[in-house]
C-alpha positions in Angstrom: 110.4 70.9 113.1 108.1 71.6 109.8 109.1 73.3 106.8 107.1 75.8 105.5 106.2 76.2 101.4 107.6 80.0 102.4 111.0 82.0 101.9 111.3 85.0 104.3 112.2 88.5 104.1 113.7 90.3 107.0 113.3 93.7 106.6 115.3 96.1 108.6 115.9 100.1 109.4 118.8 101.9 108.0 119.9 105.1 109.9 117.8 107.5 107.6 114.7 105.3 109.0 116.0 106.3 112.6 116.8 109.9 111.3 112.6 109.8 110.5 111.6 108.1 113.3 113.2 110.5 115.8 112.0 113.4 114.2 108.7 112.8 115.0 108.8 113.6 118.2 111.9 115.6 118.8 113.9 114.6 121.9 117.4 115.8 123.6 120.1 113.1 123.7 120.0 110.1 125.3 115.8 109.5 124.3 116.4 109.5 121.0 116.3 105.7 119.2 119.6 104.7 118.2 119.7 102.4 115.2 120.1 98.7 117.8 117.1 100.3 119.5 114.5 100.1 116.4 116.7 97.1 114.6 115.6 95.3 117.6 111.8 95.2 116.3 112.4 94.8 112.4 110.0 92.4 110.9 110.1 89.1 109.2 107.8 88.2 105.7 106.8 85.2 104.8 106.4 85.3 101.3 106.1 82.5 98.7 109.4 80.3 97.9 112.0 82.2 95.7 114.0 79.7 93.6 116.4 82.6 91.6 117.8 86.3 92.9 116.6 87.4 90.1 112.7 86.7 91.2 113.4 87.4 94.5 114.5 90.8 93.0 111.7 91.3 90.8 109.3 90.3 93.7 110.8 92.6 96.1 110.3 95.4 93.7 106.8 94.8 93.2 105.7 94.6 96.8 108.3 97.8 97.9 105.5 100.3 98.5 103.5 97.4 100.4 106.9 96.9 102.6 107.2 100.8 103.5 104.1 101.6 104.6 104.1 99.1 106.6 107.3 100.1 108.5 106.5 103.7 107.9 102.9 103.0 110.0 104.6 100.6 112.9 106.2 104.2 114.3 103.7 106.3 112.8 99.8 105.8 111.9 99.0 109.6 110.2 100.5 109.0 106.5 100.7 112.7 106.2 103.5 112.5 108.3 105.4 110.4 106.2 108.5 111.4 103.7 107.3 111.4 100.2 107.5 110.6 97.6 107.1 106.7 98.9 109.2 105.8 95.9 112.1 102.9 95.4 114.4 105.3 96.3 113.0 106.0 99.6 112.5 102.5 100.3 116.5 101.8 99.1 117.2 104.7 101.6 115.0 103.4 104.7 115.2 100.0 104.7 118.3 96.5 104.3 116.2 93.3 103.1 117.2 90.2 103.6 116.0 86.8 102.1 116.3 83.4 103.5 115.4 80.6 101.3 113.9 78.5 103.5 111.3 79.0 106.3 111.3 76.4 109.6 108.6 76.5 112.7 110.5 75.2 115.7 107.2 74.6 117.4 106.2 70.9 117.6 103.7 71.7 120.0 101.4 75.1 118.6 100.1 74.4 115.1 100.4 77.4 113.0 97.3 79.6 112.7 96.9 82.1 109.7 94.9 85.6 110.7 94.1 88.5 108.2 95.8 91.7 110.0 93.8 94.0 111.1 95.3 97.1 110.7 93.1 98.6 114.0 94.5 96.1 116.3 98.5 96.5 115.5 98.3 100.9 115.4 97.7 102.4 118.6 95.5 105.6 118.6 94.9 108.1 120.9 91.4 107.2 121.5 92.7 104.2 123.6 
């Protein structure tokens, strides 16, 4: 087990994120996501070690509009589908953060490997 030099942010859907989400693509009854259904793929940050809430706070205010497009583009790619403004408010009203101080890779085996994302290869499009 290895510590990382990294605190983590889990970043999860509220039901007005679900609300969006389904009204994408409208659906009757039982296919639309419930909010277990997308909270099953909600996404962890590393980010760098926060000693204070208060810098934690600060941080996650910063980086908010970074955060939300990213969730906003895991269920949809076309930004002009997306609820404006993309404020603080909207990212208060879409998504629950929470931070873990400390950040632990259970794999002895499988050194870590650090890739730039490539935005391409995580959207799908309907040219595939």
């Amino acid at each position: 087990m290895k510590l990382l030099n990294r605190s983590a942010l889990s970043v999860k859907p509220t039901q007005a994120f679900v609300d969006w989400i389904n009204s994408l693509e409208p659906t009757v009854g039982e296919d639309d996501l419930t909010l277990d259904d997308v909270e099953r793929e909600s996404t962890v940050y590393l980010i760098p070690e926060m000693d204070s809430p208060e810098v934690l706070a600060a941080y996650v205010r910063e980086r908010h509009l970074d955060l939300l497009e990213n969730e906003l583009s895991a269920w949809e790619e076309d930004a002009r589908q997306w609820p404006e403004p993309l404020d603080w408010a909207l990212f208060e009203q879409f998504l629950v953060v929470e931070h873990s101080y400390l950040a632990l890779d259970l794999d002895d085996e499988v050194p870590l490997e650090i890739s730039e994302i490539d935005d391409g290869l995580l959207l799908e499009t309907d040219e595939d």
